[in-house]
C-alpha positions in Angstrom: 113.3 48.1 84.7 114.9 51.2 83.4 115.3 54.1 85.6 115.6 57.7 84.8 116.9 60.7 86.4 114.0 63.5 85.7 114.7 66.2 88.7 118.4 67.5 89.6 119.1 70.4 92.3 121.7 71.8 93.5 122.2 73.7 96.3 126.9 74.5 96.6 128.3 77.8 97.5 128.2 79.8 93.9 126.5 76.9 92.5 123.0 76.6 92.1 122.8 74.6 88.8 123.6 71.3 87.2 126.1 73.7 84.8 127.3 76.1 87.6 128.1 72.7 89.2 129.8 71.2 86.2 132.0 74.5 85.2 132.9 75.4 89.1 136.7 75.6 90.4 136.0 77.1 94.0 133.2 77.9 96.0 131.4 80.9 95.9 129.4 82.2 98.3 127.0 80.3 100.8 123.2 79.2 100.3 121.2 81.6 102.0 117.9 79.1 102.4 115.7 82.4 103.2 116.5 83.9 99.6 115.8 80.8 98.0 112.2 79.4 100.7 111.1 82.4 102.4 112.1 83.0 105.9 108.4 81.2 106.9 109.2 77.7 108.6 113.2 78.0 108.9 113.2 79.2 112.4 114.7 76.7 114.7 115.9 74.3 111.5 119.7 73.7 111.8 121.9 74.3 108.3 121.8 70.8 107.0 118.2 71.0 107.0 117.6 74.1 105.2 120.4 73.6 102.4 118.1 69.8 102.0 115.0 72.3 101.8 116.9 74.2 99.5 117.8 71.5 97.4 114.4 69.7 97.5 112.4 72.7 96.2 115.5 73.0 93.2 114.6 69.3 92.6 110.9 69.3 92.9 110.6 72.1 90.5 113.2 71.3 87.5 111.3 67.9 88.0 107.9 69.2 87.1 106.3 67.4 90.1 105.9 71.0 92.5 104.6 74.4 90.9 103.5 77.1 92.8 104.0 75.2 95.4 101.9 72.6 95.0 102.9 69.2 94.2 101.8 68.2 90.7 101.5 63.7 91.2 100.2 61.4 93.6 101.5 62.4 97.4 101.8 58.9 98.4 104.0 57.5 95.8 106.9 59.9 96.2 109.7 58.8 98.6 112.3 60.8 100.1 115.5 59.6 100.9 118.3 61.9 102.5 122.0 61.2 102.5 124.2 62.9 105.3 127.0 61.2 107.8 127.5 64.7 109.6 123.7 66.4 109.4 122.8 67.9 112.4 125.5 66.4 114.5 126.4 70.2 116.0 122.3 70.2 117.4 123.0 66.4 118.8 126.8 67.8 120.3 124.9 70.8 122.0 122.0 69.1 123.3 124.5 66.8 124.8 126.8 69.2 126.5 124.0 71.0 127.7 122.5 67.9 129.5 126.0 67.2 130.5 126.1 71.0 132.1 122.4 72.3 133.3 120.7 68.5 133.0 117.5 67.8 130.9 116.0 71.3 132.1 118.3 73.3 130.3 116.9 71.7 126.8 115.1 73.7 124.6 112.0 72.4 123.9 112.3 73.7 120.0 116.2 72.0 119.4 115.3 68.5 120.8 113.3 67.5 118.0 116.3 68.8 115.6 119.1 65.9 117.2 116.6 63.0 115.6 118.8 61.5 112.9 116.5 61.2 110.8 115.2 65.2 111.0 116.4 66.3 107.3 114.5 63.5 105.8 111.4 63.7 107.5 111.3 67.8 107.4 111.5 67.7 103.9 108.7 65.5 103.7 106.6 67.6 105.8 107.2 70.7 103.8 106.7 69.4 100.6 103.8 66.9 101.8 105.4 64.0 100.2 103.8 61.1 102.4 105.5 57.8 100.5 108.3 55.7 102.1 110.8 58.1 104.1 114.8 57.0 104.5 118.2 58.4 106.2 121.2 57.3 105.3 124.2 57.7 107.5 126.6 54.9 105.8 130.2 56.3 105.3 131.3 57.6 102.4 129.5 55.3 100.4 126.5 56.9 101.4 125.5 58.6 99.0 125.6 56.3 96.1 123.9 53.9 98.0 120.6 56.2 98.7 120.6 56.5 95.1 120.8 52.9 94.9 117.8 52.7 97.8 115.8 55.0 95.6 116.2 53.0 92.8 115.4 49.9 94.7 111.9 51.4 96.1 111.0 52.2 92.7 111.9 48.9 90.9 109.7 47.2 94.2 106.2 49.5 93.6 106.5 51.0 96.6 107.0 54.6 94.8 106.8 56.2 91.4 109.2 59.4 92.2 111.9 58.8 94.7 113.6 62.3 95.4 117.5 61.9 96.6 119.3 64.6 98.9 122.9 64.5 99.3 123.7 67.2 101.7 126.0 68.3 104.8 126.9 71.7 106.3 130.0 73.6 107.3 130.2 74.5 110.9 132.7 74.6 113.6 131.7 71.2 114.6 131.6 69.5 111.8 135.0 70.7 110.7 136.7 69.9 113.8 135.1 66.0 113.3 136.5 66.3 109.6 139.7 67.8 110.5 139.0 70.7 107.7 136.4 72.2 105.5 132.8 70.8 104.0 131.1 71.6 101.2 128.1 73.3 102.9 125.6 72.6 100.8 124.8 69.2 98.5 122.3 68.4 95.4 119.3 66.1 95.1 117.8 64.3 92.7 114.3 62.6 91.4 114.5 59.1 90.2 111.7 58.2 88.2 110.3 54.8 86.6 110.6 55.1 82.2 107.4 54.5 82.3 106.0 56.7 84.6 108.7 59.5 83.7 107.0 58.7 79.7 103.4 58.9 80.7 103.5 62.0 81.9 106.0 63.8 79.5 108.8 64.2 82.1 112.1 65.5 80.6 115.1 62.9 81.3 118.5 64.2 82.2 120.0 60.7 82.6 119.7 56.9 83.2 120.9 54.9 85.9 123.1 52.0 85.0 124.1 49.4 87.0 125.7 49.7 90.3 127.7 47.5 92.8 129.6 47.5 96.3 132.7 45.8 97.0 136.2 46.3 98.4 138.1 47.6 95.7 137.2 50.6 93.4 138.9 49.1 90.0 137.2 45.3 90.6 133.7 47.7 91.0 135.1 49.2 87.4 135.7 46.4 85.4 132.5 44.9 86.6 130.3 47.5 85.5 132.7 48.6 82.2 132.1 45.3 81.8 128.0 45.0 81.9 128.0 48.3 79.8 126.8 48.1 76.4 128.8 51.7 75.7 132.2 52.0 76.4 132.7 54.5 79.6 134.4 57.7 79.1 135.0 59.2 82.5 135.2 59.0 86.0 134.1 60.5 89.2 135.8 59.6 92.4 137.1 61.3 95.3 141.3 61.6 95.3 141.6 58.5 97.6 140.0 56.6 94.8 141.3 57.8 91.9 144.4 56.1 91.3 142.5 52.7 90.7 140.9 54.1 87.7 142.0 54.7 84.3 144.4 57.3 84.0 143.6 57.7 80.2 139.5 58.6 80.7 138.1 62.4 81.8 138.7 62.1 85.6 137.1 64.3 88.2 137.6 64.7 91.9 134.8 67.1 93.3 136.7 67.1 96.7 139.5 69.1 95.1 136.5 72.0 94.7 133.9 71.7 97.4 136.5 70.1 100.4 134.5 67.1 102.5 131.2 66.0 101.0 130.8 63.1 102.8 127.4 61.9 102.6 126.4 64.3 100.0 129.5 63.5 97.6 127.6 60.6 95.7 124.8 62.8 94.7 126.7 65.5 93.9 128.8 63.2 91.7 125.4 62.3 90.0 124.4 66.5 89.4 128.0 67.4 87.9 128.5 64.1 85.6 124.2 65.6 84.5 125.8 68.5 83.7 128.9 66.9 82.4 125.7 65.5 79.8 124.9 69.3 79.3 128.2 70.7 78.3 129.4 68.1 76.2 128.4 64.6 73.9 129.8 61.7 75.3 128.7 58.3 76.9 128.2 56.8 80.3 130.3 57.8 83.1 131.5 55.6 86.1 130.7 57.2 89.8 132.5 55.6 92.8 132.2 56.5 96.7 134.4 55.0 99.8 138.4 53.8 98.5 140.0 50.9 98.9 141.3 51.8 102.6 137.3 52.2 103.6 134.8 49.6 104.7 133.5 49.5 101.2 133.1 51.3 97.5 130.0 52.1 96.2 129.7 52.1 92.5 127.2 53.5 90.1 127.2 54.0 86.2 125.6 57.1 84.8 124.5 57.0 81.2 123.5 60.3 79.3 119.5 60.7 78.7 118.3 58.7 75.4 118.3 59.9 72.5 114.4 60.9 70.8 114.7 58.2 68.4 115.8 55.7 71.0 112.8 53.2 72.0 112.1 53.6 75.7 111.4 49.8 77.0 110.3 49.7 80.9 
């Protein structure tokens, strides 16, 4: 079952496109969420959960499924699934120094519900009144990569038809000190699509997924997948702890050298810059790894560009 990438947002510091994304070599400056959502319904909402809002409206809309503001497909069949190791962890650190100060008294009744790990997902859901199946994932580095692999998973199963993907993690005193330096403050998102629902109803495809694997090693998840490829592979995205087990003689990338720690966000953004990689440039499928040799485990995912109008699209 082929599966397509119809919907890409991105929501980086001086970055607010698939192209900004592709051409950027620093940050600009921050998301402001209010700018982008309105300031209705932010109140109380820490910053990884407004840059996911952010980049879940960007998503919606380049995907065609939300105009005006109201969702254009079947509420039920789209799932959500959010990717962040580091989220809201300066809400869950100051709900638990103040319970380990004042007690449970001192808790404000409007940040409690904020240090659920699960908040970015589930708030994005709510806004957007997506109602299918609803997912964090807080796996390492990998993480990212392998929400994109989830998505894909709930689609191939029935269980959806749209499956949006959020990469996403703020910058905050907190989360730099965990980090031991800057993050990206911000993240991109996706919508994975079945071909044939993505054909029925005229969706514009950016990319294609292609296969995907975990293992130990970054150039063993390389050869397997350059191997499975019917197109040679002409670049690379990894993070710098990866990259020298990839081909030095293919269009490498590192997004960490721009954007610092993306953590869980970094497989997703991988996914928006190798779409606008597509954009800027004719070329073929690109390999996308998450989590080095030294981690628990790499995540591995092949990107192809979008087919070609005279290319047959079998489901």
């Amino acid at each position: 079952m082929r599966i397509f990438i119809t919907g890409v947002g991105v929501a980086l510091p001086g970055a607010d496109s698939t192209a900004a994304l592709a051409a950027a070599r620093q940050p600009g400056e921050p998301v402001e969420p209010a700018a982008v959502l309105g300031k209705k319904g932010l109140r109380y909402k820490d910053r990884a959960t407004q840059l996911g809002l952010v980049a879940g409206q960007r998503v919606l809309t380049d995907a065609g499924l939300l105009s005006d503001g109201e969702l254009t497909t079947d509420s039920t069949r789209v799932a959500v699934l959010v990717s962040s190791n580091l989220g809201n962890v300066d809400t869950v650190c100051r709900v638990a120094r103040t319970i380990a100060d004042e007690g449970t008294r001192g808790l404000s009744p409007m940040d409690t519900p904020n240090a659920s790990s699960n908040i970015i997902a589930s708030e994005i859901a709510i806004r957007f009144k997506l109602h299918g199946p609803n997912l964090m994932v807080c796996n390492g580095p990998t993480s990212g990569l392998d929400a994109v692999r989830w998505g894909a998973a709930l689609l191939r199963s029935g269980r959806a038809d749209q499956a949006v993907v959020v990469g996403v993690e703020p910058d905050n005193e907190i989360v730099r000190e965990l980090v031991g330096g800057p993050v990206a403050d911000g993240g991109a998102a996706l919508v994975l699509e079945r071909a044939d629902v993505a054909e029925a109803r005229g969706a514009t495809v950016h990319a294609e997924l292609g296969g995907h694997t975990r293992g130990a090693r970054v150039a063993d998840n390389f050869a397997q997948l350059a191997a499975g490829e019917p197109d040679a592979l002409v670049g690379w995205f990894a993070p710098g702890t990866a990259a020298g087990s990839l081909p030095s003689e293919l269009s490498g990338h590192d997004l960490t050298e721009t954007w610092g720690e993306l953590s869980g966000a970094l497989g997703v953004v991988q996914c928006a810059a190798a779409i606008g990689g597509f954009g800027s440039r004719t070329g073929g499928p690109v390999f996308l790894a998450a989590g080095g040799d030294d981690d628990d485990g790499s995540a591995a995912l092949v990107l192809r560009p979008a087919p070609t109008a005279s290319e047959p699209v079998a489901v």
